[in-house]
NUSEPA-664196 format. One record per atom (N, C-alpha, C): residue in one letter; x, y, z. Coordinates in steps of 0.1 Angstrom, whole numbers, plus 5000, padded with zeros to 4 digits. Atoms other than C-alpha are relative to their C-alpha. Example, Ala and Ser with C-alpha at 12.3 -4.5 7.8 and 13.67 -1.06 7.14 Angstrom:
2
a500949885000;a512349555078;a500950125000;s499149895000;s513749895071;s499250115008;
This chain:
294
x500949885000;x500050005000;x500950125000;x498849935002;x501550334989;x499750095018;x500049974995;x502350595011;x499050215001;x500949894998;x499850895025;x501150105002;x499349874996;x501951235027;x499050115010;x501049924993;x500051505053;x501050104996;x499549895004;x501151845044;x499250105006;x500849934992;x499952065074;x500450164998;x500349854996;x499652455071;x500050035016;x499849984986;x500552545105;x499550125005;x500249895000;x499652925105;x498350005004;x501449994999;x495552875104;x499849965019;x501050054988;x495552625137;x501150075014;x499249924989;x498552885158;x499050115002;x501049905000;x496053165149;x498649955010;x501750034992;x492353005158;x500749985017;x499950034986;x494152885195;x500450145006;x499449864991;x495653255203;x498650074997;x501449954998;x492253395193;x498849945008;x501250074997;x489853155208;x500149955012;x499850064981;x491253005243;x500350095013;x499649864984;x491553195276;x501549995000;x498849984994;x494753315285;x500549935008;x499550094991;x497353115296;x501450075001;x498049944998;x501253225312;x500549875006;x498950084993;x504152985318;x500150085013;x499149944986;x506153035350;x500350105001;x498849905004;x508053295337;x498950095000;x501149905008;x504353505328;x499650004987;x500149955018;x505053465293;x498649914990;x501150045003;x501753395273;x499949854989;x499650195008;x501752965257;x498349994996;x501250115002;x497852945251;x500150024984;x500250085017;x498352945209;x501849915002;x499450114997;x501652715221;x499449855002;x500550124996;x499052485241;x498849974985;x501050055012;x496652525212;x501049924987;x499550135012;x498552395183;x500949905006;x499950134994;x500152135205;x498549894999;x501950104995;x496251985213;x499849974989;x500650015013;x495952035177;x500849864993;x499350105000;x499051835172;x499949824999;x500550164997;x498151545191;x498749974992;x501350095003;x494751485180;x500049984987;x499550065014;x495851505143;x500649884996;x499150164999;x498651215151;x499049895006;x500750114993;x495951055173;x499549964989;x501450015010;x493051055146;x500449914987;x499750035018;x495151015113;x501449915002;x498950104998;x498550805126;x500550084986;x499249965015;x500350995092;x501649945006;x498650075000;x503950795090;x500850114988;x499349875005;x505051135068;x499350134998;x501049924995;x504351445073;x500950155000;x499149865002;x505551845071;x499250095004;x500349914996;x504952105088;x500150184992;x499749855010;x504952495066;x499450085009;x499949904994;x505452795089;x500250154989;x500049875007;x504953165076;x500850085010;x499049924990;x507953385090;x499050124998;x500949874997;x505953675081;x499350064988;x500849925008;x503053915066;x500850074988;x499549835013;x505354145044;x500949974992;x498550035011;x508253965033;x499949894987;x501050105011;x506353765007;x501150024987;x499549985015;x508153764972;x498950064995;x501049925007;x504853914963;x499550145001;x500249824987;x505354214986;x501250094988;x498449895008;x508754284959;x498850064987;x500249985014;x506454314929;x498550125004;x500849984996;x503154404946;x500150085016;x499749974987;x503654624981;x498850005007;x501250004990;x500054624992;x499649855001;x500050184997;x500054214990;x499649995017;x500050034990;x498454165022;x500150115011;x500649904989;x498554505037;x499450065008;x501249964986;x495454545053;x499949935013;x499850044985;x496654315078;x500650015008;x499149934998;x497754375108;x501049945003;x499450115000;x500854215119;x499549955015;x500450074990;x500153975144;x501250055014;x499649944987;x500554075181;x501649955006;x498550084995;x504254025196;x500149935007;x499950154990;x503153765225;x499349884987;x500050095008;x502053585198;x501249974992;x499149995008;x504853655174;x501249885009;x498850114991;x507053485206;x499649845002;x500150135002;x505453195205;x499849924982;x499750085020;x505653095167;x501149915003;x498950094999;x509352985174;x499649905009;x500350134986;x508052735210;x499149944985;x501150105010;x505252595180;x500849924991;x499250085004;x507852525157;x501349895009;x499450074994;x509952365185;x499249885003;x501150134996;x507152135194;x499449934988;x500150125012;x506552005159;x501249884999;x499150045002;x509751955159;x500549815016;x499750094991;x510151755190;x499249905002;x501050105003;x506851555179;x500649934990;x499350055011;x509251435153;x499650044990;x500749965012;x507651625125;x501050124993;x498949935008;x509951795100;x499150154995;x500749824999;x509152195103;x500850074986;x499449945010;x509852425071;x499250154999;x500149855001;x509752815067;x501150044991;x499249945008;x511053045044;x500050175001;x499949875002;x512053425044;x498950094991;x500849955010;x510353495011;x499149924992;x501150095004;x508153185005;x498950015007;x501750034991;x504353145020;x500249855004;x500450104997;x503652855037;x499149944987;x500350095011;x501652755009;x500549994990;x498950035011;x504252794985;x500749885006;x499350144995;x506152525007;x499249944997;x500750095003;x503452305007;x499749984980;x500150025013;x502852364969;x501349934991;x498950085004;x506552284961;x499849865005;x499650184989;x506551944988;x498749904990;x501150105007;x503451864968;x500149954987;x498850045014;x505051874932;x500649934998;x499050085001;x508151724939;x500249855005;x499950134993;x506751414960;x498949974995;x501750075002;x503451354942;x500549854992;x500050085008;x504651074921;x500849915014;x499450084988;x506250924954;x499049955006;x501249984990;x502850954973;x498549894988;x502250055005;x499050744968;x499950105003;x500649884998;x498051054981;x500250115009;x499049934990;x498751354999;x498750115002;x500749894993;x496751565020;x500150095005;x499849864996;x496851945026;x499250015009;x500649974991;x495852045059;x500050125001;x499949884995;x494652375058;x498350074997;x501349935000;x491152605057;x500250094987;x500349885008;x492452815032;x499949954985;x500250045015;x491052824998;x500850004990;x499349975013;x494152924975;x500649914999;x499650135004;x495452594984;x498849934995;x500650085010;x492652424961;x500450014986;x499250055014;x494752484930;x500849875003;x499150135002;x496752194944;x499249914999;x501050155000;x493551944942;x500149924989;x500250075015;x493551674918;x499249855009;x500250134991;x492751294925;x500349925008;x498750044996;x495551234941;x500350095016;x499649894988;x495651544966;x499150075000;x501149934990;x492851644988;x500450095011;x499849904989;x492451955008;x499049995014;x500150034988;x491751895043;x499450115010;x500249894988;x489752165066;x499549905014;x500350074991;x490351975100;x498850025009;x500549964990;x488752175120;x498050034997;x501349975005;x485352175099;x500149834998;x500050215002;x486451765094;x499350034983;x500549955014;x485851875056;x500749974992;x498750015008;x487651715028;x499550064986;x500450005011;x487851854995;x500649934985;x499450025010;x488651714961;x499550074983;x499649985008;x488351794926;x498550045000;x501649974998;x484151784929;x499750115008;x499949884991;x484151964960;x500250164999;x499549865005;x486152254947;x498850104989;x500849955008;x484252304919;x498650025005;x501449954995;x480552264934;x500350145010;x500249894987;x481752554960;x500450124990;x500049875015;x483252804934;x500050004988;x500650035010;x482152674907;x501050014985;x498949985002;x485552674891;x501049925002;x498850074998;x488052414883;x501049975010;x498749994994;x490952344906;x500950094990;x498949915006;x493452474879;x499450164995;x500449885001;x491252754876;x499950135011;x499849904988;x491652904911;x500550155000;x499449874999;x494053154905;x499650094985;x500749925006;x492153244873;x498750115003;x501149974989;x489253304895;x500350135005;x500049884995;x490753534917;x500950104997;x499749895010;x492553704887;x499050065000;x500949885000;x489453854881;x499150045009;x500849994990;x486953844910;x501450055018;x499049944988;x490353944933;x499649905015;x499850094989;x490653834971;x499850125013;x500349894990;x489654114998;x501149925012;x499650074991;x491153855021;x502050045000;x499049975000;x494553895008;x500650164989;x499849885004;x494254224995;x500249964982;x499750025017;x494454104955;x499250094993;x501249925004;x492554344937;x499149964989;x500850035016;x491054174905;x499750114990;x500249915011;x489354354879;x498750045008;x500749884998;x487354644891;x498449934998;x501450095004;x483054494892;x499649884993;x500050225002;x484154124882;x500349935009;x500250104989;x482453974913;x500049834991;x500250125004;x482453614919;x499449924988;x500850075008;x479753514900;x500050044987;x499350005012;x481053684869;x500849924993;x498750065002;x484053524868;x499949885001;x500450115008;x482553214869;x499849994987;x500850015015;x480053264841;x501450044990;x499249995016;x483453374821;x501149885000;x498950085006;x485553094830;x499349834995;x501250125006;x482552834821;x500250014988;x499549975012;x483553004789;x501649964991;x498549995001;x487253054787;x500849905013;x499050064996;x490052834801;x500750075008;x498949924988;x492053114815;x500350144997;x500249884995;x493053474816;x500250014980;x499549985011;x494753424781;x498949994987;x500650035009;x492253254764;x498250134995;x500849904999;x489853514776;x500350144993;x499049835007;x491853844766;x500249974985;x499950035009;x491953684734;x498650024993;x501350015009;x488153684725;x499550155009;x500849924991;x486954014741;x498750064993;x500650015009;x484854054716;x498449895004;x501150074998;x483053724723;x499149995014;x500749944991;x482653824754;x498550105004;x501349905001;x480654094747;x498749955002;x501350035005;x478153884734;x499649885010;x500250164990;x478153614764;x498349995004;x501349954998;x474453604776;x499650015013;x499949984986;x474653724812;x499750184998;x499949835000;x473554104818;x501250035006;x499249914995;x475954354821;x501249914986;x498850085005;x478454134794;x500850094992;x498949915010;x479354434771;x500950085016;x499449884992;x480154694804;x501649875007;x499250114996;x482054354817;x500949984991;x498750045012;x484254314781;x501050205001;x499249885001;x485254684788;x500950055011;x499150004988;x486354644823;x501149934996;x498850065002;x488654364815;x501050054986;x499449905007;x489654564787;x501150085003;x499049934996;x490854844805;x500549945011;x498850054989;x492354654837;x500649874997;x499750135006;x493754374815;x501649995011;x499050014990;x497254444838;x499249955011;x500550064987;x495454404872;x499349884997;x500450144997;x493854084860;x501249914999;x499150045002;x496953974850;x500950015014;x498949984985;x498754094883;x499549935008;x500550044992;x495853954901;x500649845000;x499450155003;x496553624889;x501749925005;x499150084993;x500153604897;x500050025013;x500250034983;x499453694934;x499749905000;x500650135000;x497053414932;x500949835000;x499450135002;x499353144920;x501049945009;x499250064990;x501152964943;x501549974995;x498750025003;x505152924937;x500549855007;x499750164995;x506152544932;x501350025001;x498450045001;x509852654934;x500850055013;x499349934983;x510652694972;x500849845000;x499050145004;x513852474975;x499649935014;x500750084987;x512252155001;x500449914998;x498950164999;x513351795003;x499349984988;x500550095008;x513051594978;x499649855001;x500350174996;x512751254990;x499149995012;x501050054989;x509651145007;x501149935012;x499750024991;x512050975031;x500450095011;x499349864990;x513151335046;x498650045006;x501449975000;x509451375050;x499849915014;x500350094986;x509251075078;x500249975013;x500349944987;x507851105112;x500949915008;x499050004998;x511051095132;x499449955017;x500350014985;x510650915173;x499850155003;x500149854993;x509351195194;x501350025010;x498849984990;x512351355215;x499550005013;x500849944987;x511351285248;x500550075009;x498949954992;x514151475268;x499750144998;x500449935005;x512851755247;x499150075001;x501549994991;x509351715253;x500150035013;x499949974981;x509751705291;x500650115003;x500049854998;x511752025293;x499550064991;x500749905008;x509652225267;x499349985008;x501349974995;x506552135285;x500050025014;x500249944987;x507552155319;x500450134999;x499749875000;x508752495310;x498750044997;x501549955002;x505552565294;x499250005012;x500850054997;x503752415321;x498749974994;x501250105006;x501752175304;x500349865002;x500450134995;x501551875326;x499149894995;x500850155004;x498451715315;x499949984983;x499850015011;x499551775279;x500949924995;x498750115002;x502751585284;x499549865003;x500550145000;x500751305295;x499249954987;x500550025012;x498451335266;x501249964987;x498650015011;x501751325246;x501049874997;x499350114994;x503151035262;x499349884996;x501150105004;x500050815252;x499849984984;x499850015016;x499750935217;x501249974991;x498649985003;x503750975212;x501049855001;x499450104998;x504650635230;x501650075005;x498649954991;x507150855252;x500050015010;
């Protein structure tokens, strides 16, 4: 039987625990409740799914994006995340790490660019490989092979899925929010080509190119509004084009190549035990000890 790859987004389930649990301080005062959260998260993943390889993708930060060199408002309406959180990012990657789980971050990649490279370079290694994460721009990587995973909704999607919800291919994603844009990550699209536009034009056309090519036939699509719609993408034929490369995810962040660098390593337990008694998290180390076999 081949082998399952898990390809965890780590950013979504550090966030929901620093938002969502009561305040917690180590010894020291210092704040661990998105530490104890994506720990809990941790375990109940290994508990639930046993994954024998597996990768963790860390986001160093909001601004230093490769998309921030071309694009400077990429994500600028956010703010940066608070600095007791910012201190525990590094304890989160310590504790993947000492769960035996191979942690990866980059200066000027996204976490979903890592995962998008890890998923490229090992698909032909893999039966199948699962993206753990909530966010939708990872559904360009869907195919038959590789399902996106929203744990925390217990929600899998594949190639059906995607499409029934935006109505839009997988390899059409970042066509998508070429023109319908991304408020979320600040993308701008093309100026009054909401969602549901931008369907009805890629039910038509294949992709940005094949579109810009017939503007014309556009015109004549049979949706109201289609001529004022061939004049927008007209004049913001750049911003759909810009939108689009925000959109696309970058398969070329340099990551292992061999599924074997990928495999879930004994937990360190010497490691474990001082991280978490520092933390204090007692009945987490026991929880750890059951699932970890440490």
């Amino acid at each position: 039987m081949g082998v399952t790859l898990h390809l965890i987004d780590a950013a979504p389930y550090i966030f929901r625990a620093y938002f969502t649990l009561p305040e917690m301080e180590d010894g020291a005062g210092r704040p661990v409740s998105a530490v104890y959260g994506f720990a809990s998260f941790l375990l109940r993943y290994l508990s639930e799914h046993a994954p024998t390889h597996a990768a963790l993708a860390f986001d160093e930060s909001l601004t230093t994006s490769f998309r921030n060199e071309f694009y400077p408002d990429y994500k600028a309406q956010r703010e940066q995340p608070p600095e007791e959180l910012v201190e525990q990012l590094a304890t989160c990657k310590r504790v993947g790490e000492a769960f035996g789980i191979r942690t990866l971050a980059h200066d000027r990649f996204e976490a979903d660019d890592i995962i998008a490279s890890l998923a490229r370079h090992l698909v032909e290694e893999c039966e199948r490989t699962v993206v753990v994460s909530p966010d939708k721009d990872l559904a360009q990587l869907v195919t038959e092979s590789v399902e996106l995973f929203d744990f925390a909704r217990d929600r899998r999607w594949g190639p059906a899925e995607v499409l029934e919800k935006f109505g839009v291919r997988c390899e059409q994603i970042a066509e998508y929010l070429g023109l319908a844009g991304d408020s979320e990550d600040n993308i701008p699209g093309v100026p009054r080509v909401g969602a549901k536009t931008a369907v009805a034009l890629l039910a038509q056309y294949d992709n940005l190119e094949a579109l810009y090519a017939d503007l014309e036939g556009v015109a004549e699509l049979p949706f109201r509004g289609a001529r004022s719609c061939a004049r927008q993408l007209e004049e913001h034929r750049d911003l759909a084009f810009l939108s689009r490369r925000l959109a696309t995810l970058c398969y070329e962040v340099e990551v292992p190549e061999q599924l074997g660098e990928l495999e879930i390593r004994p937990a360190n337990r010497d490691e474990l035990d001082d991280l978490f008694a520092r933390l204090g998290f007692a009945t987490l180390r026991e929880r750890a000890a059951k699932v970890l076999a440490v």
